[in-house]
KEKE-3310 file (N, C-alpha, C; in steps of 0.2 Angstrom, whole numbers, plus 5000, padded with zeros to 4 digits):
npx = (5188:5186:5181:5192:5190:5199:5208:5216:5231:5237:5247:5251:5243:5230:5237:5232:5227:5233:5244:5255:5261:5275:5276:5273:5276:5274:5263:5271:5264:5270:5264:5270:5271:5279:5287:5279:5274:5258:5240:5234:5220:5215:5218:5223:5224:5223:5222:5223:5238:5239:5241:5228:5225:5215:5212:5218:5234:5246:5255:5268:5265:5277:5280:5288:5297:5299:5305:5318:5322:5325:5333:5343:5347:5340:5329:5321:5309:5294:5280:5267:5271:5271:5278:5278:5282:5284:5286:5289:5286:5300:5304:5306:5315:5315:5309:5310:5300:5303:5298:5287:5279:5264:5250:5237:5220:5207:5199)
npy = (5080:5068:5067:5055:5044:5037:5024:5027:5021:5014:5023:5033:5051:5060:5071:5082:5090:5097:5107:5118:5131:5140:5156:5163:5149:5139:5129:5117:5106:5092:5080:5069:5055:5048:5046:5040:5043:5054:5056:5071:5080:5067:5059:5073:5091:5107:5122:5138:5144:5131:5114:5103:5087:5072:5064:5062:5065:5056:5054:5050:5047:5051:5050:5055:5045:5036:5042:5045:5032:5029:5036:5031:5021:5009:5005:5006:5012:5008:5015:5021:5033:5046:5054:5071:5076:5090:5094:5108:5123:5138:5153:5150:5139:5122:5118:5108:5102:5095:5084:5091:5102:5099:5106:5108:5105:5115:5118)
npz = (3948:3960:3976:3987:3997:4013:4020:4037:4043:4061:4071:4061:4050:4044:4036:4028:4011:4003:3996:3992:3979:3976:3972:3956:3948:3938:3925:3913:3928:3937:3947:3962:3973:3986:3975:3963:3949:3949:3943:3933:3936:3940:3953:3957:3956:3950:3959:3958:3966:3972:3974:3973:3981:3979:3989:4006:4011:4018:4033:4046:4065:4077:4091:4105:4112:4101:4093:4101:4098:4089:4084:4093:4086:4089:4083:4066:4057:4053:4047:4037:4028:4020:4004:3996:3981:3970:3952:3943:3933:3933:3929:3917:3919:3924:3940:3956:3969:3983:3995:3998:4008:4017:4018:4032:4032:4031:4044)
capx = (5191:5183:5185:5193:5192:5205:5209:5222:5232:5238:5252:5248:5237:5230:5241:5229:5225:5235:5253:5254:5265:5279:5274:5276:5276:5269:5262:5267:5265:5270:5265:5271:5270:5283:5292:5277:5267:5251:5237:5231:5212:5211:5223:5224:5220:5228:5217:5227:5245:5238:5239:5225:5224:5208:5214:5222:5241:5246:5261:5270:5265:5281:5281:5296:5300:5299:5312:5321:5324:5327:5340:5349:5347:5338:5324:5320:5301:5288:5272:5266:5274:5269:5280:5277:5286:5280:5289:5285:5293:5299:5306:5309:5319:5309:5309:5308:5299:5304:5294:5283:5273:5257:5246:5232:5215:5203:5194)
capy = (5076:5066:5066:5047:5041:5032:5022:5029:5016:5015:5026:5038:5056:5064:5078:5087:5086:5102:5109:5125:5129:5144:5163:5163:5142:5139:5122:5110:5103:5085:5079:5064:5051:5043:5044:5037:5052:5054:5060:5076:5076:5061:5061:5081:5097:5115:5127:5144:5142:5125:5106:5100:5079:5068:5060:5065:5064:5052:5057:5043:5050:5050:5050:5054:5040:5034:5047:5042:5023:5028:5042:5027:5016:5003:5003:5012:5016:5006:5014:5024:5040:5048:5062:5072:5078:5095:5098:5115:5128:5146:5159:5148:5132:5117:5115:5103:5105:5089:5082:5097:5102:5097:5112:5105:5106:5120:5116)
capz = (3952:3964:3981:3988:4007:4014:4031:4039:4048:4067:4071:4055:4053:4037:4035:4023:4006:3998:3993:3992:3975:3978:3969:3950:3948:3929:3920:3916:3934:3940:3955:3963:3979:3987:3969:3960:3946:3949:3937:3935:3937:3944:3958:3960:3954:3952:3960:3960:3968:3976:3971:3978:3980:3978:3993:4011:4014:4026:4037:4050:4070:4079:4098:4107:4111:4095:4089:4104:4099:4082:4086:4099:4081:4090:4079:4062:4058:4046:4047:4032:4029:4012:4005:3988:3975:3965:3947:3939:3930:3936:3925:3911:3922:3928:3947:3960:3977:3984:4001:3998:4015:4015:4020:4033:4030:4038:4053)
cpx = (5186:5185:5185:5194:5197:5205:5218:5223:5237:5246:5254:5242:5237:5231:5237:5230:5230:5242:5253:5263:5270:5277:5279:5280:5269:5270:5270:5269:5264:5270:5266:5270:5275:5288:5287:5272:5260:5249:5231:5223:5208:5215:5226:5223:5225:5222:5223:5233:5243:5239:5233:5223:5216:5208:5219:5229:5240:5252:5258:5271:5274:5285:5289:5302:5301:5305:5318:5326:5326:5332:5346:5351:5345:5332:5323:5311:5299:5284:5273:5267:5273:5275:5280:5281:5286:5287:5286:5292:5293:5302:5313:5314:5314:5313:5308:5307:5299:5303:5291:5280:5268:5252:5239:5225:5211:5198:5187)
cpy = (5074:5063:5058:5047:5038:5029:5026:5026:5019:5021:5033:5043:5056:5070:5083:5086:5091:5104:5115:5128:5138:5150:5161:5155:5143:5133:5121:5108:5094:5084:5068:5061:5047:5040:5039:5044:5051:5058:5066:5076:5071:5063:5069:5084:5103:5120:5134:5140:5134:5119:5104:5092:5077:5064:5063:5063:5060:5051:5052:5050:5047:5054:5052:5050:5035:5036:5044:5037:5027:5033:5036:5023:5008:4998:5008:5012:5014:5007:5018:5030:5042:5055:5064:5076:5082:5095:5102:5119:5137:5146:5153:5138:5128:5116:5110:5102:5097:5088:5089:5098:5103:5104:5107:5107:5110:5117:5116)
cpz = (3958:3972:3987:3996:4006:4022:4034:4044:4056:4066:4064:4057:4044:4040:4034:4015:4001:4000:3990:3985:3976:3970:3960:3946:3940:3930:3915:3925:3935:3947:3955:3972:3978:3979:3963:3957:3947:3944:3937:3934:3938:3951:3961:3953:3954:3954:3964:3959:3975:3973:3977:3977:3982:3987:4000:4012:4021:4029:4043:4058:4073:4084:4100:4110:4107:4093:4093:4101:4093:4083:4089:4091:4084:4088:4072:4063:4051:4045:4040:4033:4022:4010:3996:3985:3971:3957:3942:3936:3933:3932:3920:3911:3923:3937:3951:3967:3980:3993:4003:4006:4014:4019:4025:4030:4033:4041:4049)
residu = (UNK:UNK:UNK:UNK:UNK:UNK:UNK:UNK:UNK:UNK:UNK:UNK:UNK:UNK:UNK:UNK:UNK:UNK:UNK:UNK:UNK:UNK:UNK:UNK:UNK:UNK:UNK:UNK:UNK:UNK:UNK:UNK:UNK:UNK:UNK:UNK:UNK:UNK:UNK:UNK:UNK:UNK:UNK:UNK:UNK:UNK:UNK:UNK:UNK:UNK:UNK:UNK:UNK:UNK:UNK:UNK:UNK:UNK:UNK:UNK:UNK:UNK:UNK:UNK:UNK:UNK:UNK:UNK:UNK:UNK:UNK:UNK:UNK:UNK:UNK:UNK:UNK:UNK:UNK:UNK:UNK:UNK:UNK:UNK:UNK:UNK:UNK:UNK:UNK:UNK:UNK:UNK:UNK:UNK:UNK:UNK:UNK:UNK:UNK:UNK:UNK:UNK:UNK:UNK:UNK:UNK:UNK)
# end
């Protein structure tokens, strides 16, 4: 896998590039964005109990006055907000870790 830059636009951060999969998580694994599959070895990787992406997460900053207006309903929120979607299987079911938490990156 090859690892992809990105811009990260105003009002947006990278998150981090990994997902951390819960104890006893077996193949097959689907990962997704924003409800769109992504492909394994090009787009991410299984290292251990990790998805790790070719590319950084990119999670919507949100100021508190941001939160504010949108709490009043004065405005909702367009910027880029990324969320992902793990399917795997435990003990024989298939699961689904749905707007998975992105693990950051170390320092």
């Amino acid at each position: 896998m090859e690892e992809q830059k990105v811009d990260i636009p105003k009002g947006s951060y990278a998150a981090g590039r990994r997902v951390r999969l819960p104890n006893g998580a077996e193949p097959p694994v689907r990962v997704y964005i924003n409800g769109v599959e992504q492909t394994e070895g090009v787009d991410w990787e299984l290292r251990g109990n990790d998805v790790v992406f070719a590319r950084p997460i990119i999670k919507e900053t949100v100021t508190p006055g941001r939160w504010m207006a949108m709490y009043l309903g004065l405005f909702g929120t367009y910027r880029k907000n990324e969320t992902v979607d793990v399917e795997y299987r435990r003990g024989g079911q298939t699961q689904l870790m749905s707007d998975a938490e992105i693990v950051p990156d170390p320092e």
